[in-house]
LOVEX-895243 format. One line per 3 residues: number of its first residue (from 1); their letters; for each residue x, y, z of N, C-alpha, C. Coordinates in Angstrom, 3 decimals, padded with zeros to 6 digits. Example, Ala and Ser with C-alpha at 12.3 -4.5 7.8 and 13.67 -1.06 7.14 Angstrom:
BEGIN
1> as> 013.190/-005.690/007.800/012.300/-004.500/007.800/013.200/-003.300/007.800; 012.850/-002.250/007.080/013.670/-001.060/007.140/012.900/000.030/007.870
***
This chain:
BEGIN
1> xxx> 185.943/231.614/009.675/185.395/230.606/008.785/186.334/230.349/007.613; 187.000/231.586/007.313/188.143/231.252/005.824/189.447/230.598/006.765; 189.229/230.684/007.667/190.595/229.964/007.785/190.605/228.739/008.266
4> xxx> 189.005/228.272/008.482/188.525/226.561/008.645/188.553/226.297/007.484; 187.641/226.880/006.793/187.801/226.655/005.204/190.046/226.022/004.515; 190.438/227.076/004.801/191.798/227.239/004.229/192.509/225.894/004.818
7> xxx> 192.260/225.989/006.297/192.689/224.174/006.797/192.512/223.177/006.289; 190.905/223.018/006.524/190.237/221.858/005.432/191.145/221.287/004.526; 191.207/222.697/003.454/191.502/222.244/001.636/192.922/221.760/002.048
10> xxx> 193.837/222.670/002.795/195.558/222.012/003.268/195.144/220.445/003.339; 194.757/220.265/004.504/194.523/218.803/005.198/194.312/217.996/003.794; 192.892/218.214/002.637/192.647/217.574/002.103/194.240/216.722/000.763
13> xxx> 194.802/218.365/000.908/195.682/217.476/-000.365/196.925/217.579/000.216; 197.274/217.344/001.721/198.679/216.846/002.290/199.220/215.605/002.010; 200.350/215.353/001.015/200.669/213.992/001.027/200.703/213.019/002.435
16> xxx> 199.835/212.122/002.115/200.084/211.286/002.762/201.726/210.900/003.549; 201.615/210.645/005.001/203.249/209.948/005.362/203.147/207.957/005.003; 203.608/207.957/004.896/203.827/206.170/005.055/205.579/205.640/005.452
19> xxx> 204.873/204.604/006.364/206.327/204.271/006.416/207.020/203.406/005.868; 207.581/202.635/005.879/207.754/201.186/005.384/209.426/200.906/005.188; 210.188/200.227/004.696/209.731/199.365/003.445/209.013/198.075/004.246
22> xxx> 207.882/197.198/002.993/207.080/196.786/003.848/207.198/195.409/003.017; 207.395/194.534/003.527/207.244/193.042/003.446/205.475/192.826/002.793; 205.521/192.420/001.955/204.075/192.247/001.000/204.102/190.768/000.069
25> xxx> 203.131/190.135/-000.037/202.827/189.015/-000.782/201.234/189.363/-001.787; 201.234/188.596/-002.427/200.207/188.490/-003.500/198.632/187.849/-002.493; 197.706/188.428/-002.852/196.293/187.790/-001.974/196.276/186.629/-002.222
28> xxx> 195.940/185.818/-000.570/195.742/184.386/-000.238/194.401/184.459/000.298; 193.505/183.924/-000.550/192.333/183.304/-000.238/192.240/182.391/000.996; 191.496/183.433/001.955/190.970/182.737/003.377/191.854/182.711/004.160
31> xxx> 192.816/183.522/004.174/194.111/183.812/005.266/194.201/184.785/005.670; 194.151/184.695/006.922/193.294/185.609/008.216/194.897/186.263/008.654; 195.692/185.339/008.876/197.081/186.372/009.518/198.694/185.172/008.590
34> xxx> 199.410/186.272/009.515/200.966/185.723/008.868/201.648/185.198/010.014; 201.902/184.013/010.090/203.403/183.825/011.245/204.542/184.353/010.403; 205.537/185.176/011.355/206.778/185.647/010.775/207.394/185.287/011.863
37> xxx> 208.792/184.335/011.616/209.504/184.282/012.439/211.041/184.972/011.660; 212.082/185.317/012.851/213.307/185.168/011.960/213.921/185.900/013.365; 214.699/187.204/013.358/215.754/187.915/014.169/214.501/188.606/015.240
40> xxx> 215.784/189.202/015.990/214.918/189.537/017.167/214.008/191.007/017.098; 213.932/191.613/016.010/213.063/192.619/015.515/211.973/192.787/015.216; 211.817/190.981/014.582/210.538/190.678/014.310/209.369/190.427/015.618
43> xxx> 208.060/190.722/014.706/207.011/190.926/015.827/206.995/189.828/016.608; 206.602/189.169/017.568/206.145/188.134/018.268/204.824/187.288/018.368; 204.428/188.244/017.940/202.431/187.912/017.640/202.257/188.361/016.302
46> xxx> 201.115/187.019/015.757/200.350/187.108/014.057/200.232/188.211/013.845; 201.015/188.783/012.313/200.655/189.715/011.238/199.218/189.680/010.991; 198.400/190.432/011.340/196.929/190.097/010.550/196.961/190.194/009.104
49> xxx> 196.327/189.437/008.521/196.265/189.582/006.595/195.645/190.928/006.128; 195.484/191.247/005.259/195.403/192.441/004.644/193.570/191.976/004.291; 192.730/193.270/004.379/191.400/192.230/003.634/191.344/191.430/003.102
52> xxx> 192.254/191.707/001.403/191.957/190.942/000.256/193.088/189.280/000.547; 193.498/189.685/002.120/194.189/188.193/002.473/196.142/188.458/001.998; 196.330/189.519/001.863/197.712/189.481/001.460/198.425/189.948/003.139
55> xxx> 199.801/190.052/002.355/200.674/190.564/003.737/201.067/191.835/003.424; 201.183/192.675/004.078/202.003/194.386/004.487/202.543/194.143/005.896; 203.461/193.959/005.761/204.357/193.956/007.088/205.776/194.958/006.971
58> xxx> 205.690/196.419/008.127/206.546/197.086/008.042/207.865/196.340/008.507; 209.316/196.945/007.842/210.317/196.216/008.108/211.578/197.381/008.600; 210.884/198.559/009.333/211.857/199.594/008.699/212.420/199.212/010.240
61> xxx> 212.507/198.210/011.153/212.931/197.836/012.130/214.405/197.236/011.903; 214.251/196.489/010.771/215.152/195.794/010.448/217.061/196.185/010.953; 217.894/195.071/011.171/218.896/195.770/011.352/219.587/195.411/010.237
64> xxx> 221.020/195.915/010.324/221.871/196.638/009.330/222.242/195.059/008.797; 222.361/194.723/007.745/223.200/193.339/007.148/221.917/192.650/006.390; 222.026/191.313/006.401/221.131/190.365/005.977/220.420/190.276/007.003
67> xxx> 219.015/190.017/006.924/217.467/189.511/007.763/216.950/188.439/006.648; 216.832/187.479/007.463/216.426/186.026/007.131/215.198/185.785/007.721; 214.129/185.919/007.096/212.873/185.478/007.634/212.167/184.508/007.196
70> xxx> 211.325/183.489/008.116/210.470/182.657/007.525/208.585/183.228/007.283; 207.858/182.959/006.789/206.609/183.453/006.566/205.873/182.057/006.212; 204.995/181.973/007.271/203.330/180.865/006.915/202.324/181.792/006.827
73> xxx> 201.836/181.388/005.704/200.111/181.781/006.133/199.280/180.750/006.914; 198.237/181.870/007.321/197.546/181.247/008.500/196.191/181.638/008.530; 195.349/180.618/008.779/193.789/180.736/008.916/193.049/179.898/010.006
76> xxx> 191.706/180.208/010.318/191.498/179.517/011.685/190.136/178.586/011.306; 190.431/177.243/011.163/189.268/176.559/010.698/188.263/176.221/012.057; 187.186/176.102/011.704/186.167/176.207/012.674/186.471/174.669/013.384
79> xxx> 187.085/173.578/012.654/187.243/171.988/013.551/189.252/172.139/014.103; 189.747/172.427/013.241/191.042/172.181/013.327/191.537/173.092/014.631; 191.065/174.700/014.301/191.693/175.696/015.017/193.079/176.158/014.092
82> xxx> 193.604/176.822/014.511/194.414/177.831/013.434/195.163/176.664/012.861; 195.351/176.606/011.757/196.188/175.995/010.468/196.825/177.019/010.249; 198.373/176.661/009.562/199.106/177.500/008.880/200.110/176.705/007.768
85> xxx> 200.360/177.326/006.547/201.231/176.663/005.574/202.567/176.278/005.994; 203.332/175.305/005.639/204.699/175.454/005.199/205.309/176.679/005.432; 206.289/177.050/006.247/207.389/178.457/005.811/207.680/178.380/003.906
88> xxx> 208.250/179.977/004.069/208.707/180.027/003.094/209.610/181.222/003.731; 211.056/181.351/003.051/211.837/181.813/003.234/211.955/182.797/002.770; 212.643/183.972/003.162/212.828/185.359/002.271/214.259/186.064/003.602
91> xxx> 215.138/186.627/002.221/215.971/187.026/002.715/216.414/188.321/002.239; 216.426/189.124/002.840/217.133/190.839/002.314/217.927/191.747/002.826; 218.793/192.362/002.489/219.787/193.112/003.283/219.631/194.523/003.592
94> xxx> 219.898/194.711/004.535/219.330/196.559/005.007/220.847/197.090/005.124; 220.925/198.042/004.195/222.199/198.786/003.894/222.655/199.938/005.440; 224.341/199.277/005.089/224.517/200.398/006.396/224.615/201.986/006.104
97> xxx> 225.354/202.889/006.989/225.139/203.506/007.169/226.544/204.429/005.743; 226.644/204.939/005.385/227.967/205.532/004.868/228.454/205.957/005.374; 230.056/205.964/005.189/231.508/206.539/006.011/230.951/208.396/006.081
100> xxx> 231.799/208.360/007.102/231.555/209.480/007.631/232.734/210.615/006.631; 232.115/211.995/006.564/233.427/212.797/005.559/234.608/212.417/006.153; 235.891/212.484/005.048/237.106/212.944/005.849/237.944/213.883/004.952
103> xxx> 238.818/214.352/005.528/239.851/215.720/005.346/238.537/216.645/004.959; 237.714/217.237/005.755/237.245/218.476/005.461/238.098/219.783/005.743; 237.994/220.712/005.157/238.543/221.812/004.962/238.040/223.039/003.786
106> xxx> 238.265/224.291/003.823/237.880/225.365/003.297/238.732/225.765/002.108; 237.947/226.122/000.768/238.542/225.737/-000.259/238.620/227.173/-000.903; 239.180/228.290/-001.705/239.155/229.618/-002.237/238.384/229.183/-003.610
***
């Protein structure tokens, strides 16, 4: 029992993992998902919106250089069927990798 107990309390205060870095916007009233288009990393199917209607979209896919993406919001009206805004553009660079050591050797 102390060592269900002792699990428990671990579990309770294990930091959280998260992954990310995560593509995020400010809450949009009544926007159900995100079109993201851009490189071939990106998803293929709607970002769903966040409850409060924002975006969290992980990016840790991304490859090495500049990623150029477009972003609509999107909602599904009961006559129209899905509507979505205008793109808007966003662009950011995912850093490479650093040079590898050189002249290693053993020092007195």
């Amino acid at each position: 029992m102390k060592k269900l107990l002792l699990a428990m309390v671990v579990l309770l205060f294990a930091a959280p993992a998260y992954g990310g870095p995560f593509l995020v916007c400010d809450p949009q009233e009544g926007v159900t998902s995100y079109l993201v288009t851009g490189p071939a990393w990106v998803p293929t199917e709607m970002v769903p919106a966040q409850p409060d209607g924002s975006l969290k979209m992980d990016v840790a896919a991304a490859t090495v250089g500049v990623n150029s993406l477009n972003v609509s919001a999107c909602n599904v009206d009961p006559i129209w069927g899905e509507v979505c805004s205008l793109h808007t553009p966003f662009s950011f660079t995912r850093p490479g990798l650093p040079s590898t050591p050189a002249n290693l050797g053993l020092s007195k």
